[in-house]
C-alpha positions in Angstrom: 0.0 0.0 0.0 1.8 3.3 -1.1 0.3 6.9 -0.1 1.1 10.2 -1.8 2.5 12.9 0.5 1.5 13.3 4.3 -1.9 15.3 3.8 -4.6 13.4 5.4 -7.6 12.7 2.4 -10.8 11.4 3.7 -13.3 9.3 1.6 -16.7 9.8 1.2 -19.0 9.0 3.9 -20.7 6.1 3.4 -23.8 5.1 5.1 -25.7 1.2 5.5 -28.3 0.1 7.1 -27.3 -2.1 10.2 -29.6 -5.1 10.7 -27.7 -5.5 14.8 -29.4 -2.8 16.7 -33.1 -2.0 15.0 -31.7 -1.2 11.4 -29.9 1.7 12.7 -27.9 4.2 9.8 -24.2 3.2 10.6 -21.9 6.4 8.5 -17.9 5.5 8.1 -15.3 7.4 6.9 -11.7 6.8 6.3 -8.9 8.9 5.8 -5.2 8.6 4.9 -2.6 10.0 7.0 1.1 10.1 8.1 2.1 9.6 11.8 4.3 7.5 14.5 3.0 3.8 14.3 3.2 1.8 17.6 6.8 0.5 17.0 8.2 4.3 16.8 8.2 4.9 12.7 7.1 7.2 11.1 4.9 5.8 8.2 1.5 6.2 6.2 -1.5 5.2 7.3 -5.2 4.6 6.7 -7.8 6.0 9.8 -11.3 4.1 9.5 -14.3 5.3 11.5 -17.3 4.2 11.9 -20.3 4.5 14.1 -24.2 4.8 14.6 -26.5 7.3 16.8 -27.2 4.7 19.4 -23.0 4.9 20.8 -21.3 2.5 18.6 -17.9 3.0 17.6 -15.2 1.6 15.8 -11.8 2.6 14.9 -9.7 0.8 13.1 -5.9 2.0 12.2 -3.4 0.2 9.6 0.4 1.6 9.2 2.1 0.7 6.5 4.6 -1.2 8.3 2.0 -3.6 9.6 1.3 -2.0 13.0 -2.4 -2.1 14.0 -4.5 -0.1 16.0 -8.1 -0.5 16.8 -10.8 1.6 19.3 -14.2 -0.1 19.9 -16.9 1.4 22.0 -19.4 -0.6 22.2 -23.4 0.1 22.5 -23.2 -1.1 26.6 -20.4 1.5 26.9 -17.8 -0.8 27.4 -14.5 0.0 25.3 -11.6 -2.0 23.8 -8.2 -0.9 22.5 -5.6 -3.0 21.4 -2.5 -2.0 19.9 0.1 -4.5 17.6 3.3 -3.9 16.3 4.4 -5.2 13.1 5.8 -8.4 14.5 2.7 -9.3 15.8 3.7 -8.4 19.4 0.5 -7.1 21.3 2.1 -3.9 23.2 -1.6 -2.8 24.5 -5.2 -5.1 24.7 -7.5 -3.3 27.3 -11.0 -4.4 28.1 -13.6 -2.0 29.8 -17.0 -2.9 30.7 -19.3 -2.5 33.8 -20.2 -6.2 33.1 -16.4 -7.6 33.3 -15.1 -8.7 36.4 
């Protein structure tokens, strides 16, 4: 995956109807950008958002070197962020929810 200079460019929104929660419009957008990935480089990446009025929330991040990121928030409020470097090592993978013990 190759980017062109280190402007962020989002995409069009795009909305779908979301048969989990009562059929709900969920809208996403993604956008291309040029930040420090987990492991410390400095690479491209792609942003992807998505969410619905009802709380949902997903984040999803890809770097170009293979680092991951991802923020869910979920429609109980409960959260989960996980981080992964390129060599598949999981530096963060946090859980938040009332109903966890």
């Amino acid at each position: 995956m190759s980017f062109v200079g280190a402007r962020a460019r989002p995409y069009p929104r795009v909305e779908s109807e979301s048969p989990s929660h009562g059929g709900g419009v969920v809208v996403g957008t993604s956008t291309h950008f040029r930040e420090r990935a987990p492991c410390g480089w400095l690479v491209n990446g792609v942003r992807h958002r998505e969410g619905d009025a009802a709380g949902l929330l997903v984040e999803d991040v890809a770097y170009e070197c293979g680092c991951r990121a991802m923020r869910h928030q979920f429609h109980d409020g409960s959260v989960r962020i996980r981080k992964v470097r390129h060599d598949g090592k999981v530096l963060v993978d946090e859980h938040s929810a009332d109903h966890e013990a």
